[in-house]
Structure formats: C-alpha cells, structure tokens
C-alpha positions as CSV (number, residue, x, y, z in Angstrom):
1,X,48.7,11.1,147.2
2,X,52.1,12.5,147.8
3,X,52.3,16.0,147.9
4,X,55.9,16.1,149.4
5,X,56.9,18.5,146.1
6,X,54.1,21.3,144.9
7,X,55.4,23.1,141.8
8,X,54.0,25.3,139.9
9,X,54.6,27.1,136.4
10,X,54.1,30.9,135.9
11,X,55.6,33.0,133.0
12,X,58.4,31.0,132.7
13,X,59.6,30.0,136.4
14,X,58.8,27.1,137.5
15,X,58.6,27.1,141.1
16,X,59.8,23.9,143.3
17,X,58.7,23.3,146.7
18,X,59.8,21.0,149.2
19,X,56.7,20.1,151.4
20,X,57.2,18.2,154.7
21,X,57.2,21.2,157.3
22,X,56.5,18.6,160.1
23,X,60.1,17.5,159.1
24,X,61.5,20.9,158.2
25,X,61.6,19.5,154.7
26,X,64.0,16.7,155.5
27,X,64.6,15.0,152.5
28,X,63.8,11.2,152.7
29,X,64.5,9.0,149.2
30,X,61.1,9.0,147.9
31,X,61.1,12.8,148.0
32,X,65.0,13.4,146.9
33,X,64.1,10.8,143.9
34,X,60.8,13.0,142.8
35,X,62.7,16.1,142.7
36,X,65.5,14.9,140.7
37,X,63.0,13.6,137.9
38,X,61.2,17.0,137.9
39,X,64.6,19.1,137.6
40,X,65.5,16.8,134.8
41,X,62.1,16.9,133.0
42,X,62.4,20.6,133.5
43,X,65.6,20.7,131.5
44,X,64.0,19.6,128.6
45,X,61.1,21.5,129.5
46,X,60.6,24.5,126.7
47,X,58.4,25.9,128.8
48,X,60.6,26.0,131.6
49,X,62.6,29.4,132.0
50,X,64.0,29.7,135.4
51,X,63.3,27.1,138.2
52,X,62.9,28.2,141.9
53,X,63.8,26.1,144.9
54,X,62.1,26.9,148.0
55,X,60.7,25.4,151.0
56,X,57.2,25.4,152.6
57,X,56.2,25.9,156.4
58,X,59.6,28.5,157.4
59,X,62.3,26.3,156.6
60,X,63.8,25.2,153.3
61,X,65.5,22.2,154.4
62,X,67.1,20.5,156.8
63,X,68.6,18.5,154.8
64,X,69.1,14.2,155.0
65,X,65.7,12.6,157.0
66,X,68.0,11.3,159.5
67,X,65.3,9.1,161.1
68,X,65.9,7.5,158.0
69,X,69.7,8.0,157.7
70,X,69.7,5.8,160.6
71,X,69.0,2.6,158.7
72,X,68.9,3.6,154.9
73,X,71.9,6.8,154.0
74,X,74.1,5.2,152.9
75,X,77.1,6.1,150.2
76,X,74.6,4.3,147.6
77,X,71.5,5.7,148.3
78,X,74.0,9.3,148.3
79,X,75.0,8.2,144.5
80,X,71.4,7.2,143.4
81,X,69.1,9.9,145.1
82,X,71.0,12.9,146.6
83,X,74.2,13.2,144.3
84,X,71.9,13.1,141.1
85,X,69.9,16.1,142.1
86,X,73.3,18.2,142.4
87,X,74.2,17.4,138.7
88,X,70.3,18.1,137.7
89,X,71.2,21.7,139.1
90,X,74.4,22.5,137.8
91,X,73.7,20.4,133.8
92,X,70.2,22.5,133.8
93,X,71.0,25.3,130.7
94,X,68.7,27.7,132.7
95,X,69.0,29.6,136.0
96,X,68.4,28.0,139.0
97,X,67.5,30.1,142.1
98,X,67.3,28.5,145.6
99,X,64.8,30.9,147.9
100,X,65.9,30.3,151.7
101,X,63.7,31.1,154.2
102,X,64.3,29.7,157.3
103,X,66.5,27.3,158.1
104,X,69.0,25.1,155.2
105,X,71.3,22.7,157.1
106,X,73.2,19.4,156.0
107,X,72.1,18.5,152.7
108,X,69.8,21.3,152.6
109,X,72.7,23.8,153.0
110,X,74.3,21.6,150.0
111,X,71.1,22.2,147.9
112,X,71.3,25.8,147.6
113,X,74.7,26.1,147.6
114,X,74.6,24.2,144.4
115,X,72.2,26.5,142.9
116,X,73.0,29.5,140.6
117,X,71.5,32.6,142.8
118,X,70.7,32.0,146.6
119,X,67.9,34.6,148.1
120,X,67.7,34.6,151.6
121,X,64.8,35.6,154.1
122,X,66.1,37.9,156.9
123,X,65.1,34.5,159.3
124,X,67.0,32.4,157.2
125,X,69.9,30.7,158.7
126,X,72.2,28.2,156.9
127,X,74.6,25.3,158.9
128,X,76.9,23.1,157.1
129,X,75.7,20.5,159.9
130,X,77.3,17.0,158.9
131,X,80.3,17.2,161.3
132,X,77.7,17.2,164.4
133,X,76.6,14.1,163.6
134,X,80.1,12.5,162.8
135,X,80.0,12.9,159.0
136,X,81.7,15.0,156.1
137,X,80.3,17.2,153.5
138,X,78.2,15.9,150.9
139,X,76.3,17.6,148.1
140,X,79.5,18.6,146.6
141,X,79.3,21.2,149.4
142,X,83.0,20.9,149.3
143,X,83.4,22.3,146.1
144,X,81.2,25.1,146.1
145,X,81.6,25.8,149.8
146,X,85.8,27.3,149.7
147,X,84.5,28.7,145.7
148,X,81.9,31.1,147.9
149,X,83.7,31.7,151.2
150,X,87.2,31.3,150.5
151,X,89.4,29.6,153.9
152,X,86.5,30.2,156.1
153,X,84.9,26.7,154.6
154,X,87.5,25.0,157.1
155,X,85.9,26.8,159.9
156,X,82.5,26.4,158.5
157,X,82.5,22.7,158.0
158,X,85.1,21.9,161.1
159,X,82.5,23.6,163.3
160,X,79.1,23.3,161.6
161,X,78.2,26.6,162.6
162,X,74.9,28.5,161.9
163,X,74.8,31.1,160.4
164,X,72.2,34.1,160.4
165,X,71.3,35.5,157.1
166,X,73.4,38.7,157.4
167,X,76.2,36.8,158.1
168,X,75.8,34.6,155.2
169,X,75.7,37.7,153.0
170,X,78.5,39.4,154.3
171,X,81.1,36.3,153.8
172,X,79.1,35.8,150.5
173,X,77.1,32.3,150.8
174,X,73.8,34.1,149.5
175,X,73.5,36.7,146.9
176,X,70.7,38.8,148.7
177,X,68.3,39.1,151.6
178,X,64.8,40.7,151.9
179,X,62.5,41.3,154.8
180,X,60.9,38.1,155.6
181,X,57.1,40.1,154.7
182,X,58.2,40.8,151.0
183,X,60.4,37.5,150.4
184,X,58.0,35.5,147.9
185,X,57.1,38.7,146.3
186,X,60.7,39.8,145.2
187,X,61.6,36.2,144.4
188,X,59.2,36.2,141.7
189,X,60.3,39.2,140.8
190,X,64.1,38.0,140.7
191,X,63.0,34.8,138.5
192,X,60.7,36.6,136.1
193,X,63.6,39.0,135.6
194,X,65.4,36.0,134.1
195,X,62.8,34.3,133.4
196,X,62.0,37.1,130.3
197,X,65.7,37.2,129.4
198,X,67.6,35.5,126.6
199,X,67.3,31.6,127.1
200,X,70.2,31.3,124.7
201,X,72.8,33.6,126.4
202,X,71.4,32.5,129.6
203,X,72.6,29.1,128.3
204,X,75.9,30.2,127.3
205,X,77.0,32.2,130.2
206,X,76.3,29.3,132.6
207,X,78.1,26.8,130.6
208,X,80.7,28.9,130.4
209,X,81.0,29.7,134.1
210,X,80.4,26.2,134.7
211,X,83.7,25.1,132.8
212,X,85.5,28.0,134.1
213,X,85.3,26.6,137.4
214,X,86.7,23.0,136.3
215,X,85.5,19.6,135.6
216,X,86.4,18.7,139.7
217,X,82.3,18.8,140.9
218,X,82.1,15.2,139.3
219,X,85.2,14.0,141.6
220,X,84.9,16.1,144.5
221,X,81.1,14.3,145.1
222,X,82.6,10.7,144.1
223,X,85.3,11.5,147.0
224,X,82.5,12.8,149.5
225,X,80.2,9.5,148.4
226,X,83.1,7.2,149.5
227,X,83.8,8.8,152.8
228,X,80.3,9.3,153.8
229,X,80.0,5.2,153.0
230,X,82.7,4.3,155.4
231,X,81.9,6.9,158.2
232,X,78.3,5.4,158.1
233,X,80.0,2.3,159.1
234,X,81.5,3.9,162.4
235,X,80.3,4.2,166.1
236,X,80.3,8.0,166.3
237,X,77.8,8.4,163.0
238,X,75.6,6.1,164.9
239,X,76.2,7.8,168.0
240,X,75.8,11.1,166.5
241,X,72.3,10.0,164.5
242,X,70.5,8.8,168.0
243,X,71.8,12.1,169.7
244,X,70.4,14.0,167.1
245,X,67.1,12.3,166.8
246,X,66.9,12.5,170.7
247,X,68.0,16.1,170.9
248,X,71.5,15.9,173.4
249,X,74.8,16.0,172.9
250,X,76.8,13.4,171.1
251,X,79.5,11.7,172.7
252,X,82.4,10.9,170.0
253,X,85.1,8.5,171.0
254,X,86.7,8.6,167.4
255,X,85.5,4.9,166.9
C-alpha cells in the first residue's frame, strides 16, 4: 500500500501530508501525481474548507527526488506531474495553507510558495536550491518568488541560499512562525479559523486577488518547463545531480 500522502479531514480542513521522511519528502512522480488528484478532488469536495500542506518526519519537502531526476525529470514529466499541482493550488476556490516545518527546498520551496498562507516552524528553513544543481526555477517559483520578496529573488535564486525561518519572515516569504512545540496546534487553529468562515467570500477574495496579480503564472511556468527541458540536456545538470546525490561539490564548466 502506498502511504506516501496521509490526509485527513476535520471540521472542514483537510489536512495533506507528504510522507517519505527517509527522503525528506522528495517528491517522486507517483507521489507528485497522487497529490495533484487529491487537491483537484478536494476542489470539488463540499466537504472540503481549507486544505493544509504539511510534511511528516521534520521536513516538508525537499522538493524533486533527484535520484529520480537523474533519469526521469524531465520538462514533460514537469508539465504532466509537478506543474499541474501548482495550478490545483492557485484554481482551488478555498484557502490553501502550506505548514513548513523543517526544511522546503527546490520544488518543495515552489510548493509553498504557491500556497495562499505559509506557517513556518521556528526550524524551518526554506532554499530556492535549483541553481546548485545547474537548473532554473520551476513551480512557477519565478512568479511568486519577486511578488513576495521584491529584487532580492535575484539573489535568492542566483545563490540558492537557505534561509532560517526568521529570515524568511522578515523579507516576507512566510506569513508567520511559532515555536516548533506548539506548531501543529496553531495550524489547526489557523485553518479552522478559515475553515468556519464564509466559503463564498473566501471564494471571491481569492479570485479576485488571483486576477489582480495577472494571467502571467500560466506563461511564466510554460517558460520555466522549456528551460528546465533543455538544461536537463546539459553536462553541468548531470554533473550537478551526481554531486548532489554523492554529497560534494559540483564542478560546472558551463557545458
């Protein structure tokens, strides 16, 4: 049985929870693919509120599996499995809150940027990561990312610096953070706030929001998809893959 996502339902907030700790919840395709069916049954879902995003085992994600990135990420499997779960996020008419604790990198830093309200854990600690493998952002990380943080995303995703949960408050990349012993009880208490709000005007205001910011998400993650695809195809991704995997330092040679 695969148990890679737990969720569970409670007054409203449905809570979803990536489970591979071994893997700091690295997403592989089976798992990105059962989570994007789940947000969009949850859509439709009436009795479906507010959906939570968490992770189990200290970490909420580290984003792409990138034991299977070596052989299988490519800008196809970004179109059918990860890019899907972005647009399940930002088309779902109710609040969607992504619960860091520990660490979000890569994809998983994507994953909660794209969600409505990000609660952080005082360990949590969030990298925009692709650039130390040789890649670009995905997730639409490079919309939201400059719409959170202003000119600092050029630093942030030129460096792929990590960044401590205090630090992600102050330049605004998370809404909040609680003390790590309290952090599952004041998320609940967060979602069940909205959770036993107006559905309808909960509706509204994110549509609204949503098309205040533009219609650019849609083109922003078809331009990431397309350079992803072709830097895949070049020495320094595979360099920087097997470095990663083998925990050194890469060696780029811009090839």
């Amino acid at each position: 049985m695969d148990d890679s996502l737990l969720e569970s339902l409670d007054a409203g907030v449905l809570t979803l929870t990536l489970n591979r700790p071994a893997r700091r919840n690295a997403l592989d395709e089976a798992l990105i693919t059962r989570l994007h069916r789940r947000l969009a049954a949850a859509s439709e879902d009436a009795a479906v509120r507010t959906v939570v995003l968490t992770g189990a085992g200290g970490a909420f994600s580290s984003g792409a599996d990138l034991k299977e990135a070596a052989t299988a990420l490519t800008g196809d499997l970004i179109e059918r499995g990860y890019n899907p779960v972005i647009r399940a996020i930002r088309r779902m008419p109710k609040p969607v809150i992504a619960a860091v604790d520990g660490v979000a990198t890569g994809y998983g830093a994507s994953l909660a940027l794209a969600a409505d309200i990000r609660l952080a854990s005082e360990r949590a600690r969030l990298s925009l990561i692709f650039v130390r493998v040789g890649l670009t952002l995905d997730g639409g990380a490079s919309w939201f990312l400059p719409r959170l943080v202003g000119l600092r995303a050029y630093e942030l995703a030129m460096t792929g610096e990590l960044l401590d949960a205090a630090e992600a408050y102050r330049i605004g990349l998370v809404n909040h953070v609680y003390p790590e012993a309290r952090f599952a009880a004041t998320v609940a208490a967060f979602a069940r706030r909205l959770a036993d709000g107006p559905p309808l005007a909960l509706q509204a205001i994110k549509a609204n929001l949503n098309a205040s910011l533009g219609p650019a998400l849609e083109s922003i993650m078809e331009d990431e998809r397309i350079a992803q695809r072709w830097l895949f195809t070049t020495a320094d991704v595979r360099e920087g893959v097997t470095a990663f995997i083998e925990k050194r330092a890469a060696r780029f040679k811009g090839e």
